[in-house]
Structures are given as C-alpha cells and as structure tokens.
C-alpha positions as CSV (number, residue, x, y, z in Angstrom):
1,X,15.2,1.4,12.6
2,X,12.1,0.4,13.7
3,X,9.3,0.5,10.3
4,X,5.5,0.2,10.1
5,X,5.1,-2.9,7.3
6,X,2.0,-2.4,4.7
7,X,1.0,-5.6,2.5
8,X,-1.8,-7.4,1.2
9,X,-2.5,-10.8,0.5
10,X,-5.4,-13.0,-0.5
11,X,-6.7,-15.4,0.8
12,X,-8.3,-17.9,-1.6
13,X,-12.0,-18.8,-1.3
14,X,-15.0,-20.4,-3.3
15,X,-18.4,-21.5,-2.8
16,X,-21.8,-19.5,-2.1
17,X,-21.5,-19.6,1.2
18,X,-18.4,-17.6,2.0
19,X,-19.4,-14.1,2.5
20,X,-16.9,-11.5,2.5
21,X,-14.8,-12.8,-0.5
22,X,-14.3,-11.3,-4.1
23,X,-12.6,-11.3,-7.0
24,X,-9.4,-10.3,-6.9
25,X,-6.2,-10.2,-9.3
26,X,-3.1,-12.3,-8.0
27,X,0.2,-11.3,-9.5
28,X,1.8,-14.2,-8.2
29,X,-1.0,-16.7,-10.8
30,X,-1.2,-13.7,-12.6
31,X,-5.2,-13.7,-13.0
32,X,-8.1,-13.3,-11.3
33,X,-9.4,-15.8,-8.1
34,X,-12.6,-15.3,-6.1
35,X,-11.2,-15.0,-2.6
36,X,-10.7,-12.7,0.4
37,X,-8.2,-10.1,0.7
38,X,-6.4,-8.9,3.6
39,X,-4.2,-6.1,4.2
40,X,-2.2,-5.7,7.2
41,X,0.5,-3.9,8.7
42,X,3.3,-5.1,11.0
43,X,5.9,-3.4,12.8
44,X,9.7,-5.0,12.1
45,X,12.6,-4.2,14.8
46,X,15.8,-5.7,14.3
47,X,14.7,-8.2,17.1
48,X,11.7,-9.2,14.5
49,X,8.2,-8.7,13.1
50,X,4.9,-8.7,14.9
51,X,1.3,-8.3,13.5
52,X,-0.3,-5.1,14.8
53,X,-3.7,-4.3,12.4
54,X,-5.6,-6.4,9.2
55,X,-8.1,-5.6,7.5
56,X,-10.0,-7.4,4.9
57,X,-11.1,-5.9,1.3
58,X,-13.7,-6.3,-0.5
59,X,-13.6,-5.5,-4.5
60,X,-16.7,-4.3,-6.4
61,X,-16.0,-7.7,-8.9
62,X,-18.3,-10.9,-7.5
63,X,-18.7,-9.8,-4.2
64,X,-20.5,-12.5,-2.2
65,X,-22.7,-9.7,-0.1
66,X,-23.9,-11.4,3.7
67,X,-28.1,-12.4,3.1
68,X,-28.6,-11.7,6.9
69,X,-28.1,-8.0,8.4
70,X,-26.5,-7.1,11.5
71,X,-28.6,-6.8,14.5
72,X,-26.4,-4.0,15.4
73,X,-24.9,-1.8,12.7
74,X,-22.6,-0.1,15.4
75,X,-20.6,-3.2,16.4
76,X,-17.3,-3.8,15.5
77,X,-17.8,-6.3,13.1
78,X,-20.4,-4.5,11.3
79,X,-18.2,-1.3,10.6
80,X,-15.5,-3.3,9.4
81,X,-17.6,-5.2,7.5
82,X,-18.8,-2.4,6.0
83,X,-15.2,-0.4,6.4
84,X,-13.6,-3.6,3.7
85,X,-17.2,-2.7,1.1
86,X,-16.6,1.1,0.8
87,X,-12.9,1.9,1.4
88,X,-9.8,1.2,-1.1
89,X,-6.8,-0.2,0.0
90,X,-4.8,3.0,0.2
91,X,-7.7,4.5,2.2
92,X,-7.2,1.6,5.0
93,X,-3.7,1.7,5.3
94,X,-4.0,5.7,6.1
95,X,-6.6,4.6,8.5
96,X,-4.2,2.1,10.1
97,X,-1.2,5.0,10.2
98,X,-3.5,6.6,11.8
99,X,-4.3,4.5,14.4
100,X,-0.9,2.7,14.8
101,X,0.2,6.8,15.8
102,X,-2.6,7.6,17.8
103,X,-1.8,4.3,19.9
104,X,1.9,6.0,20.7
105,X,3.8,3.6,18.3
106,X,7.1,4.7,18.0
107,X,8.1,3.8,14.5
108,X,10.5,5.8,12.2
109,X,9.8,4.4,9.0
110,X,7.0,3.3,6.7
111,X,7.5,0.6,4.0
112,X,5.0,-0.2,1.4
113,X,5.1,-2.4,-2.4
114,X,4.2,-0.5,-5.4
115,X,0.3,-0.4,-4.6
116,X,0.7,2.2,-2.1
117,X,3.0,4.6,-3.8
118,X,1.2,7.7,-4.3
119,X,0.9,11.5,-3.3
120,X,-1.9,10.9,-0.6
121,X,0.0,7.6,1.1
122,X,3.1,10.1,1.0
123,X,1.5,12.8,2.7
124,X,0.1,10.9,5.2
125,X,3.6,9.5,6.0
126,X,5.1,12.9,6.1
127,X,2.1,14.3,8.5
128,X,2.9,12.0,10.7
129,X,7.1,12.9,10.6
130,X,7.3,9.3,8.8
131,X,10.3,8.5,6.5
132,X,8.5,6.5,3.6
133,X,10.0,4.1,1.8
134,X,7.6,2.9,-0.9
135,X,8.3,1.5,-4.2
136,X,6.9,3.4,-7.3
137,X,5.1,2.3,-10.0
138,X,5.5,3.1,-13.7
139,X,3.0,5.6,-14.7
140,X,2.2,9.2,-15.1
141,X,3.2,11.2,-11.8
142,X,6.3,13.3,-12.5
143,X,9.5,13.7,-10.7
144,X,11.7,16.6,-10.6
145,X,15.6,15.7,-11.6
146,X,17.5,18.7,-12.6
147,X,15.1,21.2,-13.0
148,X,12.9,19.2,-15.7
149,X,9.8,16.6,-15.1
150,X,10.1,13.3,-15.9
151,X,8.2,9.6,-14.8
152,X,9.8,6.7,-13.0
153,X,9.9,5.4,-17.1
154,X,12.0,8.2,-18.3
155,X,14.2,8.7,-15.7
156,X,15.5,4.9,-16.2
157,X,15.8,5.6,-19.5
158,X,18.3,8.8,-18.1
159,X,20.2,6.6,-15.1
160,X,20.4,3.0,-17.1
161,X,24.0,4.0,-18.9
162,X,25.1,4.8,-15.4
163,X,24.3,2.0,-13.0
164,X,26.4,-0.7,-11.9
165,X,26.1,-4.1,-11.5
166,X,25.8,-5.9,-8.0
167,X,28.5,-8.6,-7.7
168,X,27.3,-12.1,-7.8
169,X,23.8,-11.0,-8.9
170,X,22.0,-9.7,-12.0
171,X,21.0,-6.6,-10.6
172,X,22.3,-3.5,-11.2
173,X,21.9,-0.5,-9.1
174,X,21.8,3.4,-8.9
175,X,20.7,5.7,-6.3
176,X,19.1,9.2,-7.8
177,X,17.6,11.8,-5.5
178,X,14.5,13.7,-7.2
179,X,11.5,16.0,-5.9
180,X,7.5,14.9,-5.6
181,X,5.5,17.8,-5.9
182,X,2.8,16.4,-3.1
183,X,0.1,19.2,-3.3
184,X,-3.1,19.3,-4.8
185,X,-2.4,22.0,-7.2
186,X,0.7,21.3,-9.8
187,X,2.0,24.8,-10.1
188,X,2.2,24.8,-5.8
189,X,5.8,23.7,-4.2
C-alpha cells in the first residue's frame, strides 16, 4: 500500500510582526492560539514517509494581514499567499490530490483525520480511483445500513452491543459496511 497522508498542524506564533499567522483552535490545548497553520500531505510506503506539498492557512479570526504588497501578484509566493486567505482546508487538500495525480504519483490510498471527512473530499478521492480512508465525524450526514438512514451517532448506538474488545487494550472494535449517498441531490444514487 502506498497512501497520500493529509494533516494539519499549527505552528505557534505571536507578536505584530509575524504576518501570515491567525487564530486558530488546538485540540491538543484545547483553545484558541494566534499562530500559523500548515497543512500538508505526505506519501507513506512501507519503506517510510516523505513530505511531498504544505500549505499554510489562514483563518478569518486575528489575521495579521502583510502592510507591504507584492511587487508581483503573479509570483509564487503571492498566490499562495493569497491561496492560504481565500481557500479552506478541505479546498487545499483537493488542490494538492490534484496536483500529487497530475505529477504521476502512484498512490493507492488516501488517509485523512476527521476534518476532512466529507462528500466533496470523498468524491475527489473516488475521481481520482482513490481508496479513502478518512475518519468521520459525529454529525448530520446519513449512512445507509440495511435499507434505513442513520448518522455515525446512531449507528454506534446500533453496533455498541456487538463489538468486542481488543485484548490487552480498552478498545473495542467492530467493522460495519454502509452506503454514502455522494451526489448533490439526496433522492440521486
């Protein structure tokens, strides 16, 4: 298996003078810190993992914006610059799938945290004859498990009597195999 590796990490920063940094939410402090944050992806082989694309991001919340402007808006630094102000996270990684397939990388699998589970992320793994393996948040999107809809909350609620515990851990697991209705339009297969 070789897999395309999506994460993001901050990178924390203060002071007026460093431009490019935000405010950003770390779950590991668990509150907000003014800092830069960088997504990147990586490719893992069994042999190891290498560093192919980062980008930074830039959050709406305390932005410290540059005073100067680029003498050249069509540089490289200046449309990432302003690639990290306008774009969300899930909109860079499909950018960097993008590129990562167009540069002939020959990866077979795509694996992502929570933050990138969604329908667009999915479909842009599947365009590209991906296998995704994302984990999924609790929320509202719906799975189909036995001809009825359920969310990620319910169908714990269904599975919890029947999974098993993993020896020498406190984990317990279960595997379940359900349906994502990826289209635009609900009532569409």
């Amino acid at each position: 298996i070789v897999a395309l590796v999506f994460d993001d990490s901050i990178k924390h920063r203060r002071g007026k003078n460093v431009k490019g940094s935000s405010s950003h939410f770390d779950h590991t402090l668990r509150k907000h810190v003014m800092g830069q944050q960088v997504l990147e992806m990586g490719l893992v082989t069994p042999k190891g993992y290498a560093s192919l694309d980062s980008q930074i991001y830039i959050s709406d919340k305390n932005a410290q914006e540059g005073k100067l402007a680029f003498k050249d808006n069509r540089s490289a630094v200046a449309k990432d610059y302003q690639n990290a102000k306008e774009k969300n996270k899930n909109q860079m990684l499909r950018a960097m799938l993008k590129r990562a397939v167009k540069s002939s990388i020959k990866a077979t699998h795509v694996i992502a945290d929570s933050w990138f589970g969604n329908k667009e992320n999915i479909k842009a793994i599947l365009f590209h004859s991906l296998k995704g393996v994302l984990r999924m948040k609790r929320g509202n999107l719906q799975y189909l498990y036995k001809d009825n809809l359920y969310t990620a909350t319910e169908l714990f609620a269904i599975i919890k009597i029947s999974m098993k515990k993993i020896k020498n851990t406190h984990y317990s697991t279960c595997s379940l195999t359900v349906q994502l209705n990826i289209s635009d339009k609900k009532k569409k297969p």
